[in-house]
C-alpha positions in Angstrom: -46.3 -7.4 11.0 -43.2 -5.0 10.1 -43.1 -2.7 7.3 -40.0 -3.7 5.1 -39.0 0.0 4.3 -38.6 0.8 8.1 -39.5 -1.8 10.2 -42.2 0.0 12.5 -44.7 -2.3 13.7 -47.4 -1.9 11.0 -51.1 -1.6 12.8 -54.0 -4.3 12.1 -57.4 -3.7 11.9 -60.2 -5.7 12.1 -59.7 -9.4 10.7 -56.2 -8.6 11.0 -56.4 -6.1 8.1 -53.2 -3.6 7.7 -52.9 0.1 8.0 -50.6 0.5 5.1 -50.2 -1.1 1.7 -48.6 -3.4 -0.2 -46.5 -2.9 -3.1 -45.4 -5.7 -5.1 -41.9 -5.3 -7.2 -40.9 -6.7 -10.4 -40.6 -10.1 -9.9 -44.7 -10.1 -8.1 -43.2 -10.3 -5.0 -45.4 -8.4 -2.2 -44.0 -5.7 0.5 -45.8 -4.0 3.3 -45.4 -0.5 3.5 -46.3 1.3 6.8 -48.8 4.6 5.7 -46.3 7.1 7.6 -43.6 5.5 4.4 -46.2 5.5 1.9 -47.1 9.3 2.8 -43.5 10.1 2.4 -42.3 8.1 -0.6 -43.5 7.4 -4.1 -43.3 3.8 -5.4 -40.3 3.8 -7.6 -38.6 5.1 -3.7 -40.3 2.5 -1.9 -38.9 0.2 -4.3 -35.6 1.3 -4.7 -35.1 1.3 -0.5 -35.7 -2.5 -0.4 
């Protein structure tokens, strides 16, 4: 899996869990953010990137 805001490879845990999160936008649509954006962004960024 990619993260949308940078497209890194996002890592997988166990169960193919994701290192990151996932931010859904207005409409309830889901994103997966990589933890190196999330560190470095707020939300409202995150958003306004994709």
């Amino acid at each position: 899996m990619k993260c949308e805001s940078c497209n890194q490879k996002i890592e997988e845990i166990f169960l193919n869990k994701i290192l990151g999160t996932v931010v859904k936008d207005e409409k309830g649509k889901k994103h997966y953010i990589c933890s190196e954006c999330q560190r470095n962004n707020s939300k409202e960024e995150i958003l306004k990137k994709l």
